[in-house]
C-alpha positions in Angstrom: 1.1 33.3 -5.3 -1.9 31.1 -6.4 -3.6 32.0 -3.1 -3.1 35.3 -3.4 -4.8 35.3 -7.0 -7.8 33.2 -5.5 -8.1 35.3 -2.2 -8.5 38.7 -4.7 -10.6 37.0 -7.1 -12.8 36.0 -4.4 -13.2 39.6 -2.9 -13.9 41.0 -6.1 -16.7 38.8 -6.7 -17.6 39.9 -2.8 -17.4 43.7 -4.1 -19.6 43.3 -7.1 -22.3 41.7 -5.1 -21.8 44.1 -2.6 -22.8 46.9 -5.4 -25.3 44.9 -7.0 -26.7 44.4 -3.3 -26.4 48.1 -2.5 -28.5 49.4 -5.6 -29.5 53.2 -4.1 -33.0 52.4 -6.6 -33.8 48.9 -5.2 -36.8 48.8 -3.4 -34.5 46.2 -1.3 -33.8 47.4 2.3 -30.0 46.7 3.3 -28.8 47.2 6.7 -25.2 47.7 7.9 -23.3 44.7 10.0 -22.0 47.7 12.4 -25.7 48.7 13.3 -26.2 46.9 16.8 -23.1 45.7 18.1 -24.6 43.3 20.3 -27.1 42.0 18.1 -24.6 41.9 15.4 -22.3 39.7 16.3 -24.9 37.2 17.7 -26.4 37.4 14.0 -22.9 37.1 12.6 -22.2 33.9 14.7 -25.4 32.0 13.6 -24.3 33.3 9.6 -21.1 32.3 9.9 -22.1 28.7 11.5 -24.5 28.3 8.6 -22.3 28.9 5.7 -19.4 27.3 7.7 -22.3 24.0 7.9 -23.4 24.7 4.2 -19.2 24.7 3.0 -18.9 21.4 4.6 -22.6 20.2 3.3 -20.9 20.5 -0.1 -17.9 18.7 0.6 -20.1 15.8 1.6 -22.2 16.2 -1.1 -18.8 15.8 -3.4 -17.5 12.4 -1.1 -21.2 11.0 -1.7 -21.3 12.0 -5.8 -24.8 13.7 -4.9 -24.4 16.2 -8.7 -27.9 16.8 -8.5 -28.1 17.9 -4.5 -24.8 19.9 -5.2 -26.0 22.0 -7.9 -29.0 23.0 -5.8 -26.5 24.9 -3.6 -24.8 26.7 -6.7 -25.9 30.1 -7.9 -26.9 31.1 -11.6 -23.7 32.2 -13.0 -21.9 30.3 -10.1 -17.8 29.4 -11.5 -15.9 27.0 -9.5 -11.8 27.4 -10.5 -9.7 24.3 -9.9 -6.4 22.9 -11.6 -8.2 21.7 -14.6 -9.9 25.4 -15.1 -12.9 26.9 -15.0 -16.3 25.5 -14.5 -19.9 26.5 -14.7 -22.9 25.4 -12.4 -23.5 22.1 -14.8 -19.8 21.5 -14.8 -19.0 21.3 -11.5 -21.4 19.6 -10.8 -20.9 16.7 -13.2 -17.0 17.0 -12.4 -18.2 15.2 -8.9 -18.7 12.0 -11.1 -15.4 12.4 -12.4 -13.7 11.8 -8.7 -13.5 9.9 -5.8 -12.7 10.9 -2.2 -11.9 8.7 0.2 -12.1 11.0 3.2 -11.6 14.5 4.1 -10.6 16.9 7.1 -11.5 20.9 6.8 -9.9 23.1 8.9 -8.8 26.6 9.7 -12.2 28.5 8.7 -12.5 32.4 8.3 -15.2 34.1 7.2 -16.0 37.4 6.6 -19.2 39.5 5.6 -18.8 42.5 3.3 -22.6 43.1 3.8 -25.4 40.9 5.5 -25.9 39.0 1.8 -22.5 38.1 0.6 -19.7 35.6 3.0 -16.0 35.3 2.2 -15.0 31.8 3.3 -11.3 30.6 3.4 -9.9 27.7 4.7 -7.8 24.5 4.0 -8.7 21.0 3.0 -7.0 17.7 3.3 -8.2 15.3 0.9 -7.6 11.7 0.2 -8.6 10.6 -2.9 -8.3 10.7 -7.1 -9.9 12.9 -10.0 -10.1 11.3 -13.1 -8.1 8.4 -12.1 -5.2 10.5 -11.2 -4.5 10.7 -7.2 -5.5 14.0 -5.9 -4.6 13.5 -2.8 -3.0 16.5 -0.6 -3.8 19.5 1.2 -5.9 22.3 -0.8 -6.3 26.5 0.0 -10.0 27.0 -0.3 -12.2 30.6 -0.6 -15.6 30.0 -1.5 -18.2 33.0 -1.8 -21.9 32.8 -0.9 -24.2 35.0 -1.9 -28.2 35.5 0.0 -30.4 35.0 -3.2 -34.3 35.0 -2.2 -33.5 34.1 1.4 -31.3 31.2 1.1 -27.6 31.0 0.8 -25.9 30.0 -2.3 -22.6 29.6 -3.2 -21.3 31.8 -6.3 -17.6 30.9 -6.2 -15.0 28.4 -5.2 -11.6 28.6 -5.8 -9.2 26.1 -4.4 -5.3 25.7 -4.8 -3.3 22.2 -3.8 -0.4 23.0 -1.8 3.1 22.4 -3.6 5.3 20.2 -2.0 9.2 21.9 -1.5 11.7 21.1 -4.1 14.3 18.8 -2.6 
């Protein structure tokens, strides 16, 4: 159910950028990823790889406890929703002082465009490691938006949930 809430959170954020994108008075030209088919999807490839590259810049930015190179890559107004709640740019960012990881695998990618300046990531993430002292280890439900701000990608919102383990 918690995947479900973070999967339609996620697309809503998609949908308002869409509209804020797709302002009929901006002097912003937009163009439609169903315009050239062929040069489309080679454009969509090379997106996908870089926000794909970008997703996993960040979760090597979190291993290394880079806050300062990690905030770079979040938006104004970016929120990051994990099992402790809610952050803001500053607070995620500081939260990577707060944990160690050990090591990491990502997997199991999907993105999707709902125009040429917004990307829907999911995926899942297996993590070795603590937060707080606590073990955090397991395997985690990721979406992550990114949002094209002045030319460069940026990540607006990550949402991730830990996989429960079945009742015995």
């Amino acid at each position: 159910m918690k995947q479900i809430y973070f999967l339609l959170l996620a697309l809503a954020v998609a949908a308002l950028c869409s509209c804020a994108t797709n302002n009929p008075g901006s002097s912003v030209a937009t163009t439609s990823l169903s315009a050239s088919p062929a040069a489309t999807s080679a454009s969509t490839a090379e997106m996908e790889r870089t926000v794909t590259d970008l997703e996993k810049k960040m979760w090597e930015l979190t291993k290394n406890k880079q806050a300062e190179e990690y905030k770079k890559f979040l938006a104004p107004g970016f929120r990051g929703i994990h099992a402790d709640g809610i952050r803001d740019r500053e607070q995620d960012a500081q939260s990577l002082l707060l944990g160690e990881t050990k090591e990491y695998t990502l997997s199991d990618f999907n993105v999707t465009f709902p125009n040429l300046d917004t990307a829907v990531l999911t995926y899942k993430g297996a993590l070795k490691g603590t937060f707080k002292g606590v073990d955090s280890s397991g395997t985690y439900y990721c979406s992550s938006v990114w949002v094209k701000q002045n030319g460069d990608w940026k990540n607006i919102l990550y949402a991730e949930s830990k996989e429960e383990q079945p009742k015995k």
